[in-house]
C-alpha positions in Angstrom: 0.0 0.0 0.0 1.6 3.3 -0.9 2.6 5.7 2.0 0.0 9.0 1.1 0.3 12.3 2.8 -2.3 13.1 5.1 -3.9 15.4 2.5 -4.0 12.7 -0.1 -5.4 10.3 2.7 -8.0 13.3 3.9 -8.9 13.7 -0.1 -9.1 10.1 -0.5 -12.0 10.1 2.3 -13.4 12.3 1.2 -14.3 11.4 -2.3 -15.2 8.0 -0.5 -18.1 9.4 1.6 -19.6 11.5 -1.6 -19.2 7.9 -3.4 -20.5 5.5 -0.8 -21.9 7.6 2.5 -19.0 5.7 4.3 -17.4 8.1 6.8 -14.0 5.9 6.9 -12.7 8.5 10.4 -15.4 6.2 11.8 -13.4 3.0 11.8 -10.4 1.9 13.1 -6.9 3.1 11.1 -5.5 -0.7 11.4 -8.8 -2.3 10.3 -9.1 0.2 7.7 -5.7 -0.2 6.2 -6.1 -4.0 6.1 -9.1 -3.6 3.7 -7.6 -1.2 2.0 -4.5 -2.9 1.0 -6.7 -6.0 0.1 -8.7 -3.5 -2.0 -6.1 -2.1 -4.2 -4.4 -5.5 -4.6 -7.5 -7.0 -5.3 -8.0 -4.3 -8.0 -5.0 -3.9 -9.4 -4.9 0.0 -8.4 -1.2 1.4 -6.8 -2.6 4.5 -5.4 -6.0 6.2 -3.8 -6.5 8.5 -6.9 -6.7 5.1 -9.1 -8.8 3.6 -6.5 -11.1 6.3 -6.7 -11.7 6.0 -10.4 -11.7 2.4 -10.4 -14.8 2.6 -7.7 -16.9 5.3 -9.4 -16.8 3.5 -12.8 -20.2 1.6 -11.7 -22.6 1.4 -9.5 -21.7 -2.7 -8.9 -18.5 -1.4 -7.8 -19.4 1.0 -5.2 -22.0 -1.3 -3.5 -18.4 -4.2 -4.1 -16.2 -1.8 -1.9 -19.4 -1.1 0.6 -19.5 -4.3 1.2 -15.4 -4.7 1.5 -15.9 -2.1 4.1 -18.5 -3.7 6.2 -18.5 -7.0 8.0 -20.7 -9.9 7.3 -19.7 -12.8 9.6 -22.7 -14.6 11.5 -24.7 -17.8 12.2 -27.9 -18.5 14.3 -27.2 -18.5 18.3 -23.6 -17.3 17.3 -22.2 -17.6 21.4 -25.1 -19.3 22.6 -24.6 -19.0 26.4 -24.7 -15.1 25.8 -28.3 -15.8 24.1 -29.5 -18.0 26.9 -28.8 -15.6 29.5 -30.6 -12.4 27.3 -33.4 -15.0 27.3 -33.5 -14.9 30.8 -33.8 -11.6 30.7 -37.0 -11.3 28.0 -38.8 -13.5 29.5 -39.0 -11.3 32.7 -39.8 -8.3 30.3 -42.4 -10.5 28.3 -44.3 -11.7 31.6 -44.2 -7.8 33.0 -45.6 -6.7 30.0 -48.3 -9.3 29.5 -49.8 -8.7 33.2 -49.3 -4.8 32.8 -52.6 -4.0 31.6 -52.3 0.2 32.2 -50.6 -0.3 28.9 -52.2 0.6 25.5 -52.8 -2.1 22.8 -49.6 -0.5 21.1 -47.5 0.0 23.7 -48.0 -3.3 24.5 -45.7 -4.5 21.6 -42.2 -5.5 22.3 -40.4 -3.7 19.9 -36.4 -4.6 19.1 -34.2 -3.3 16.8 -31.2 -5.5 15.4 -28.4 -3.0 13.9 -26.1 -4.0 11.8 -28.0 -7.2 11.3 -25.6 -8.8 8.6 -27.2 -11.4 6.6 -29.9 -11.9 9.4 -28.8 -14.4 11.7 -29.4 -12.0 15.0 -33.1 -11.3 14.0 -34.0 -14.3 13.4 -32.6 -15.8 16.6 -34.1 -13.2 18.4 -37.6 -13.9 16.2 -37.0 -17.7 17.6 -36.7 -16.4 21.3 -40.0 -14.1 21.1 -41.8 -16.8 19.1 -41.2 -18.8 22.2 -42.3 -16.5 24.8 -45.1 -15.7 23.1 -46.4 -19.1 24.1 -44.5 -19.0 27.4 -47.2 -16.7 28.8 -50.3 -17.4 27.2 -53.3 -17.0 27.1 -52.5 -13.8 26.6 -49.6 -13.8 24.2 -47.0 -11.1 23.7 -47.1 -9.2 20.2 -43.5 -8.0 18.9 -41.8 -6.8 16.2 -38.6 -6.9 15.0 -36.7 -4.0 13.1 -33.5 -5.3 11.3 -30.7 -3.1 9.3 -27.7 -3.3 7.9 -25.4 -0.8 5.4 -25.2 -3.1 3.0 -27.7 -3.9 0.6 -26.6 -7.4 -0.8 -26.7 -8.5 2.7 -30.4 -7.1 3.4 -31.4 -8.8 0.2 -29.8 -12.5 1.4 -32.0 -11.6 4.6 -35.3 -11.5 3.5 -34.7 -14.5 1.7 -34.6 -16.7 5.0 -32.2 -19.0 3.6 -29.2 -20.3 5.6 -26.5 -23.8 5.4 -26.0 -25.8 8.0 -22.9 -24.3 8.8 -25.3 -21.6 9.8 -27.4 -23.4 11.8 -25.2 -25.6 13.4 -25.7 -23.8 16.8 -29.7 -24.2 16.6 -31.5 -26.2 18.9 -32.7 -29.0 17.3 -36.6 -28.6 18.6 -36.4 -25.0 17.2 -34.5 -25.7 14.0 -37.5 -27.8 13.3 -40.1 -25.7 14.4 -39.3 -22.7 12.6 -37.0 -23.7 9.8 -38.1 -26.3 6.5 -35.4 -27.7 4.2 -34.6 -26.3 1.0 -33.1 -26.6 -2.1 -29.5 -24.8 -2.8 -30.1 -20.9 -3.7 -30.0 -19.4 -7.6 -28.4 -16.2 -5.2 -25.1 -15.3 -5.9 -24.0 -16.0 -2.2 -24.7 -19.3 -2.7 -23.1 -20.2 -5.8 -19.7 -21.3 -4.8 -21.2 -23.3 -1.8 -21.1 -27.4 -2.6 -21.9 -30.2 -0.2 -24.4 -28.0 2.4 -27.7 -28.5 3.7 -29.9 -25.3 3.7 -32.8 -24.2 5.6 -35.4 -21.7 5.3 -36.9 -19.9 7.8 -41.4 -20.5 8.1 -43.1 -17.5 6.9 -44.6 -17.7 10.7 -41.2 -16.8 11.9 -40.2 -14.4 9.1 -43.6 -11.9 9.6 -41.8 -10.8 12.7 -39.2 -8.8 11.2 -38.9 -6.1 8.9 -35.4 -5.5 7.4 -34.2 -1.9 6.2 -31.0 -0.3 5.1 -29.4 2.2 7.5 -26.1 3.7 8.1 -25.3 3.4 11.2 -23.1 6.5 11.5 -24.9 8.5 9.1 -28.7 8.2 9.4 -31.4 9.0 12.0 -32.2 6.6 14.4 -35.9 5.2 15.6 -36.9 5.5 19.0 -39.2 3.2 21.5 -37.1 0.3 21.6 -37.6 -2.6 24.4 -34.1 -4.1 23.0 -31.3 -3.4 20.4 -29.1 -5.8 19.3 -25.6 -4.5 18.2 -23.4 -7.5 18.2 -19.8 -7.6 16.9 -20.5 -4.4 15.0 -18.5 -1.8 17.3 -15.5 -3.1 17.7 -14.7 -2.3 14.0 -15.5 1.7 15.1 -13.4 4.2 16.5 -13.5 5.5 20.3 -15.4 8.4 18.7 -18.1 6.8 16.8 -18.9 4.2 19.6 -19.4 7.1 21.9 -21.9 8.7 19.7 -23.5 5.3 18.9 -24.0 4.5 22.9 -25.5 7.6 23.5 -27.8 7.6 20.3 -28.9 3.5 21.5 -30.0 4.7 24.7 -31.8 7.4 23.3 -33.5 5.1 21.2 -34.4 2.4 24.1 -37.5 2.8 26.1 -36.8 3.4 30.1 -35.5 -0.4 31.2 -35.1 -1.3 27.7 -32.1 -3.3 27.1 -28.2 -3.4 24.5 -26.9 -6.8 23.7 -23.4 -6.8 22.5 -20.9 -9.0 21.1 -18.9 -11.4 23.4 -15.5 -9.5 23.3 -17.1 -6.0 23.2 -17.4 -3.9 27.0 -18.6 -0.9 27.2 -16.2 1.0 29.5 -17.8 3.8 31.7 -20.9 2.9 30.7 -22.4 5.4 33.3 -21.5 8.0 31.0 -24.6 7.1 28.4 -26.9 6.9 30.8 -27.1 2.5 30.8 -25.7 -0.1 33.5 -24.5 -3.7 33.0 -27.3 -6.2 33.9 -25.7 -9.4 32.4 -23.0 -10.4 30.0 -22.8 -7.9 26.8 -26.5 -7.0 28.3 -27.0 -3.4 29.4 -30.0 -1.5 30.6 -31.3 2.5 30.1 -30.8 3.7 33.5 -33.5 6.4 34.7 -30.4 8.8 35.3 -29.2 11.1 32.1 -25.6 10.4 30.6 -23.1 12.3 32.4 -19.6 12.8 31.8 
C-alpha cells in the first residue's frame, strides 16, 4: 500500500463518503488499512487517486467496496450462552408486559431493533426467542416486532430471503431448528453459488412476519426510537472510540426506560455510566432512569 500524505489520505476520504456515504474516520486506522490494502491489490490500483476511479466507474463497484468495508460474519445462536442468558432476561420483560394491563394495545408491543443485522442471523434468533415467549405466557400472548438493518444492501437482500447452510445453523437447537426452519433446495443467489456439499434451511413465513429489514447507516442516518431491545453485536469493535461514543448515546436514546443493549462477546462498554445504561448481564445493558453524564 503506498505511504500517502495526510492530504491525499483526507482527499481520499473524502471522495469516499460522496461515493459511498461511508465516513471511513469512523473506523479503526488498522482495520481500515487492512481492507484497504486488500482492495487495491485486489483491484489492481497502486494508489488512492486510481482507487477512486476504479470505484466510481459503476454502481456494482461501489455497493463491491461497501460491502469490502463492512463486516458480514454470523450464524444462528452465534455464542449461545450469551443468548441463553438475554433469554433470561426477556422473558421477565415479556411476563411484565403481559400482566401490565395500564398499557395501551400498542404500547404493549415489544419492539427490538437489530443493527447491523448482517445477513440476518441475530433477527432471526431473536424472532425464535420471542416466538417462544409468546407461548411461554399465554393466554394472553405477547405481540413483537422486529426492526432489522444493515449498510449493506446485498446482505439485506440475502435476509429476507430466509435461507441459511447448516454451517449456519449448526448452533440451533434441534426442537427449534425444526419448528421454525423447513429444508430447502441450494439458492440461484449469488452468495450461494460457490457453496457445494451444504444443507440449507429456510426460515417459516410464521417466523419471518416478525421482522422487517431496512438499510441504515449506522453513523450517518437517523435513528428510531421506543425500543424494548437493540441488538448491536460484533459491529462496534470495528468503530473508532469516537463513533462508539456517539452510537452508545444515540442506543439509549432510542431504548425505552429499562429497555435493554446486547453486545458481542469480546465487546465492554467502558464507563458505561456515561450514556446513561448499566451492565445487567454479560454484553447486556439497561437505560438507566439517570441522564448520561460525563
Amino acid at each position: 500500500m503506498p505511504d500517502p500524505t495526510d492530504l491525499e489520505f483526507a482527499w481520499f476520504k473524502k471522495k469516499i463518503l460522496e461515493l459511498t456515504g461511508l465516513n471511513l474516520d469512523s473506523y479503526r486506522p488498522q482495520q481500515m488499512q487492512r481492507i484497504l490494502e486488500k482492495e487495491m491489490h485486489r483491484s489492481g490500483c497502486r494508489n488512492y487517486a486510481a482507487l477512486i476511479r476504479h470505484i466510481r466507474q459503476s454502481p456494482a463497484r461501489i455497493q463491491d467496496f461497501r460491502d469490502a468495508i463492512t463486516i458480514n460474519v454470523s450464524s444462528l445462536f452465534r455464542d449461545k450462552k450469551r443468548w441463553d442468558e438475554l433469554n433470561t432476561h426477556l422473558a421477565r420483560m415479556a411476563r411484565a408486559r403481559a400482566r401490565d394491563r395500564s398499557l395501551l394495545p400498542r404500547r404493549r408491543t415489544l419492539r427490538a431493533w437489530s443493527a447491523g443485522c448482517s445477513i440476518g442471523a441475530e433477527p432471526y434468533t431473536l424472532a425464535m426467542l420471542l416466538c417462544e415467549l409468546r407461548a411461554a405466557v399465554e393466554p394472553d400472548p405477547l405481540p413483537f416486532k422486529i426492526l432489522a438493518t444493515d449498510l449493506d444492501r446485498s446482505m439485506i437482500q440475502r435476509a429476507r430471503e430466509g435461507v441459511y447452510t447448516g454451517r449456519e445453523t449448526r448452533e440451533v437447537p434441534p426442537s427449534l431448528l425444526n419448528r421454525y426452519f423447513v429444508s430447502a433446495p441450494q439458492p440461484a443467489s449469488p452468495w450461494a453459488r460457490n457453496i457445494s456439499g451444504e444443507r440449507y434451511f429456510e426460515a417459516v413465513p410464521a417466523l419471518r412476519e416478525h421482522v422487517e429489514f431496512r438499510l441504515h447507516n449506522l453513523l450517518e442516518d437517523p435513528f428510531d426510537h421506543g425500543f424494548d431491545l437493540i441488538v448491536c453485536r460484533n459491529v462496534i469493535i470495528y468503530f473508532t472510540n469516537e463513533a462508539k461514543e456517539r452510537l452508545f448515546l444515540r442506543f439509549r436514546e432510542s431504548l425505552n426506560p429499562g429497555g435493554l443493549l446486547f453486545i458481542g462477546g469480546t465487546e465492554v462498554i467502558f464507563r458505561h455510566e456515561r450514556y446513561g445504561i448499566e451492565p445487567v448481564g454479560a454484553g447486556i445493558y439497561a437505560r438507566t432512569p439517570d441522564a448520561p453524564h460525563a
